[in-house]
N, C-alpha and C positions, 0 to 999 in steps of 0.2 A: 268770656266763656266760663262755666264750669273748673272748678279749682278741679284738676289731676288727682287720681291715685286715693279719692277720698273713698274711704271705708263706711258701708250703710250695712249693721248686720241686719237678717234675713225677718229673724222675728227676735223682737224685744217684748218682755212681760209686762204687765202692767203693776204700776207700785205698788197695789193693793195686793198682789200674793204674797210680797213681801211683808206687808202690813198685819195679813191673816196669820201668817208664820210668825211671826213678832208676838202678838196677843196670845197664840198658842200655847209660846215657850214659855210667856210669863204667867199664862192661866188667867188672863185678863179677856174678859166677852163684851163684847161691843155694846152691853147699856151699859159698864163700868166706865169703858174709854171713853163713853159719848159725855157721860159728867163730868169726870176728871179734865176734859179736853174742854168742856162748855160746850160742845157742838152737839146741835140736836139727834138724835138718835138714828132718825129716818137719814139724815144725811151721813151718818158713820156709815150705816148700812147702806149704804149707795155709793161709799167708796170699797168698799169691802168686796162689792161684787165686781165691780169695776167699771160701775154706770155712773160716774162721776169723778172727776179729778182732784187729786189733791194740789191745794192753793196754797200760796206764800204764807197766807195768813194761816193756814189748816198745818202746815209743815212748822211754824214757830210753837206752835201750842203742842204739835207731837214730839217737839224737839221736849220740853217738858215732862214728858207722860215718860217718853219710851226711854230715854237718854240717848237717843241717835239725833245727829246733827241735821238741822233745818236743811240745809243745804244739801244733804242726802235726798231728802225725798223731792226737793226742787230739780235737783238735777234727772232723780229717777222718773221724773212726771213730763220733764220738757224732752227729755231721751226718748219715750214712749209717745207723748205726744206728734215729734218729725217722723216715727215708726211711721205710724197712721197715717199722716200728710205725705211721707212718699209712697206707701202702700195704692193711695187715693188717687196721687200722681200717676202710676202706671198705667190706671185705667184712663184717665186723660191722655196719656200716650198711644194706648193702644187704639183708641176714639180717632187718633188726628192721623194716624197710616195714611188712609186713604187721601186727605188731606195732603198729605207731602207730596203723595205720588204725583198734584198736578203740578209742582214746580221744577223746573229741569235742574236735577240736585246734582248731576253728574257736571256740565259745564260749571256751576256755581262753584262745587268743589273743586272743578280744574283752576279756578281763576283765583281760589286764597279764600272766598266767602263763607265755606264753610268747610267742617272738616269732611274728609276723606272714610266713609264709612259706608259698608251694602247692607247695615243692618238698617231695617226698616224704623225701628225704634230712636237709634242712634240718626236717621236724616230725621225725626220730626224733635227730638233735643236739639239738633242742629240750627233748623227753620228758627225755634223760637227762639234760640239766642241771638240768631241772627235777624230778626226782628225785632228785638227785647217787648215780645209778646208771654204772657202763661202760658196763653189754652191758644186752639185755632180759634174759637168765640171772638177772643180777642182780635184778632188778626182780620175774620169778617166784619166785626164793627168797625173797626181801622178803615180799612180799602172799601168796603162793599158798603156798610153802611150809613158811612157818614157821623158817627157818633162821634168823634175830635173831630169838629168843623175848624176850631182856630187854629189847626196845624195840618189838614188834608181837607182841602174844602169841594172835591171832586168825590165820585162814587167811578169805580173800576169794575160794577158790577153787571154793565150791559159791554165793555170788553169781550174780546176772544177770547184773550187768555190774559186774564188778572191775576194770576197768580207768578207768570214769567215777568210781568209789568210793574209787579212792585216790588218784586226781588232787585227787576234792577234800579228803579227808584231811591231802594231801602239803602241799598250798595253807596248812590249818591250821596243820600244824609252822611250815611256812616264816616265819606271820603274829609264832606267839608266839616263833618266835626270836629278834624283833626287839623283844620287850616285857622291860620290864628292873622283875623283882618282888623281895619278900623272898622269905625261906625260909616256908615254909607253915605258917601260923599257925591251926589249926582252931576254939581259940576267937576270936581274933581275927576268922575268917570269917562264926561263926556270929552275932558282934555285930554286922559290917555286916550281915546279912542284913535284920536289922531295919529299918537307914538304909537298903535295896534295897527294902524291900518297899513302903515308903513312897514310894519313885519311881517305884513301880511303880502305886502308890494314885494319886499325881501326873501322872505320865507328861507330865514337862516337856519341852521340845524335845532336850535336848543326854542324856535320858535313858540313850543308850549307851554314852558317855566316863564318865558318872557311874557307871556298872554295872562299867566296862572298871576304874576307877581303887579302888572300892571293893574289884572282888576282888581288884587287886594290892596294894593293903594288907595283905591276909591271905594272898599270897603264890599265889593262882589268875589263872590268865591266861586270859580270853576275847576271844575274837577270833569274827568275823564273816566268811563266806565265802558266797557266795550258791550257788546250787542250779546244776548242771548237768543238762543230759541226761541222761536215764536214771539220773541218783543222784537219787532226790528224799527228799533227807534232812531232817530236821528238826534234829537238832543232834549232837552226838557228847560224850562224854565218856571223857579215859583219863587216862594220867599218863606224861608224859615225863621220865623220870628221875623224880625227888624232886617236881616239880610240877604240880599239877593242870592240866589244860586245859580251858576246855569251849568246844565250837566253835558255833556256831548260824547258821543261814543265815536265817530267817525267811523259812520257806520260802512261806505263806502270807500274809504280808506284814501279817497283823491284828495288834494289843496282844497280845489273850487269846493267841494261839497264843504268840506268842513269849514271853510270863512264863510259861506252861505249861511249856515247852521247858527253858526257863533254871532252874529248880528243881527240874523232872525230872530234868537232870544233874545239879546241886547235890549232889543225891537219892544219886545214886552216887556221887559225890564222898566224902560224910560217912558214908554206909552200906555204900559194896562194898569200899573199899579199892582198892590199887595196880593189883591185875591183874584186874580186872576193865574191861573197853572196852564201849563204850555207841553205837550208831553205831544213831540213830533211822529208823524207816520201813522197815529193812535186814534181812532175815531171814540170820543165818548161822550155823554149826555153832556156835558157843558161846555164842549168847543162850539165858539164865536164864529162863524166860516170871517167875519165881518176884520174882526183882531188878526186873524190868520193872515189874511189878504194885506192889512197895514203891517205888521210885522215882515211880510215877504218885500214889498214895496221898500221899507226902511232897508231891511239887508240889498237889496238892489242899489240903492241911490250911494250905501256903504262901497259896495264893489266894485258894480258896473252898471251905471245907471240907462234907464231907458233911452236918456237925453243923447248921453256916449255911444247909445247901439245904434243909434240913428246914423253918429254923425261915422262911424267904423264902418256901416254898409254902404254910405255914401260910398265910400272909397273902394269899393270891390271893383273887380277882384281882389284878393289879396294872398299875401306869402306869409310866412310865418314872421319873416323882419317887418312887416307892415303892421302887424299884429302885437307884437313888441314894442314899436315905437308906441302904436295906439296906448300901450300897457304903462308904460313911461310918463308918458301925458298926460295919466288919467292919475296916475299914482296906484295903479292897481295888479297883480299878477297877470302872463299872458293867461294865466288857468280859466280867469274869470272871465273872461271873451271865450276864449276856445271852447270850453264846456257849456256855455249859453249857444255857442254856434252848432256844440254839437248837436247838444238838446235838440235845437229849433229844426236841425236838418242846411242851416244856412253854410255850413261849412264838410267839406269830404272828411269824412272821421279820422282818415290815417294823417292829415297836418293836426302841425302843432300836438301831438300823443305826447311829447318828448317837454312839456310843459307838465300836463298832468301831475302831480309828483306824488308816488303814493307815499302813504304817512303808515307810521309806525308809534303810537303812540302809550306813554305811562306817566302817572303822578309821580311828579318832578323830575323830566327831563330838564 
């Protein structure tokens, strides 16, 4: 963010009034100065009005003429030149209003993302720093255009709402920037999956750090971002640079959904490769329905596989302790049957509720 309490005065002058006042007082006219100095005449007279700057080189040679130090008019010229560059600034602010207005800047700010401000001006300084974008410009070639292919290789620009979609995308960068993993280890991964699935069978309190820490052993970084408006995403997967990410918001807030989610990604992780992006719930031009289907199949055969649903309905009726055992067996949560049962309509909604567990979720429980 923006360094605090920095002071920008309103209007700075240009060095050259100074310059003019200077020559005044010692009765010196600008074809004297332009000799004395070596500098062509038309270019004196083009700092004098103030249609030209004075340079390093321009301010060593007045530092001669005038007895006032180089350093004086370097500083007076780079002083007046940020004038103009934030002056310029405002009007790129006032351009990007309408711009902020489509991202929901109020949850964003409830959640830490950005600050806490109703000045219209203040949400679009806000947006770019929390994008590390300049301009909105930037921000549509980012997401909409495609113009950094090697680090967003999707367009968000046939989306509903792209602008709620990469806020919270952007939130994910932001999270794993700040997790510090190996280099990505795929068998290493695939052998915690097993100590993961078993946490998953468990589902002990601190469930998520253990989730969080296992995949940075094998060099994947997941991170947790909760749902906004109008994104109602289940999880994301892609690869920034060399390292996996997989984002999940638990957006449903159950077990079952969220193990579903987390090996769905996994799913693309270990099966699409680098450039393929996974941004669940989200229809956009380059979802695979083909990837989607192999990534759901993988999270299945993780949890509760087709094979298992078979062999569970065999056994109907059932009670919740049947259901358990099955759970036991399988190495899996009763959540992962009951919520497949509920889904499908194979089970009366009000069993097994008491499995469900809803989640509560933050980076580093």
């Amino acid at each position: 963010m923006a360094t605090k309490n920095q002071y920008f005065p309103q209007s700075i002058p240009h060095p050259c009034e100074t310059l003019v006042e200077k020559l005044q007082e010692i009765g010196m006219g600008p074809k004297e100065f332009a000799v004395r100095t070596g500098k062509p005449e038309k270019t004196i007279t083009a700092v004098l009005k103030g249609e030209s700057c004075i340079t390093p080189e321009m301010a060593i040679r007045f530092e001669n003429v005038l007895k006032i130090p180089a350093s004086f008019w370097i500083e007076n010229q780079r002083e007046f030149d940020e004038y103009i560059a934030r002056a310029k600034r405002v009007t790129v602010i006032e351009e990007a209003i309408d711009w902020a207005k489509s991202f929901p800047y109020a949850q964003m700010a409830n959640f830490g993302w950005v600050p806490v401000t109703r000045k219209a001006e203040g949400k679009v300084e806000g947006l770019l720093q929390f994008f590390s974008f300049s301009n909105k410009t930037a921000w549509e070639n980012y997401y909409l255009g495609q113009k950094l292919k090697l680090s967003f290789r999707i367009s968000l620009k046939h989306t509903r709402e792209p602008f709620a979609i990469s806020a919270w995308l952007r939130q994910g960068e932001i999270l794993a920037s700040k997790l510090q993993v190996t280099s990505f280890d795929e068998q290493k991964f695939k052998t915690n999956l097993q100590i993961i699935k078993n946490i998953m069978a468990e589902q002990p309190a601190d469930y998520f750090s253990k989730l969080q820490n296992l995949s940075a052993e094998a060099g994947v970084k997941v991170v947790y971002t909760p749902c906004l408006p109008k994104a109602p995403i289940s999880g994301s997967s892609r690869w920034i640079n060399d390292t996996p990410l997989i984002q999940l918001s638990a957006r449903y807030r159950q077990n079952d959904r969220f193990w579903f989610t987390f090996f769905h990604e996994v799913g693309h992780i270990l099966l699409h490769g680098k450039k393929y992006i996974s941004i669940e719930n989200i229809d956009f031009t380059d979802t695979e329905t083909d990837k989607e289907k192999e990534a759901d199949e993988y999270s299945e055969n993780w949890t509760f596989s087709h094979k298992q649903e078979e062999e569970v309905l065999a056994a109907v009726p059932l009670n919740e302790d049947d259901i358990v055992a099955f759970a036991q067996k399988f190495n899996t949560h009763p959540a992962m049957i009951i919520g497949r049962f509920h889904h499908k309509g194979l089970l009366p909604y009000h069993i097994g509720r008491k499995f469900i567990i809803p989640l509560n979720l933050s980076n580093g429980d």
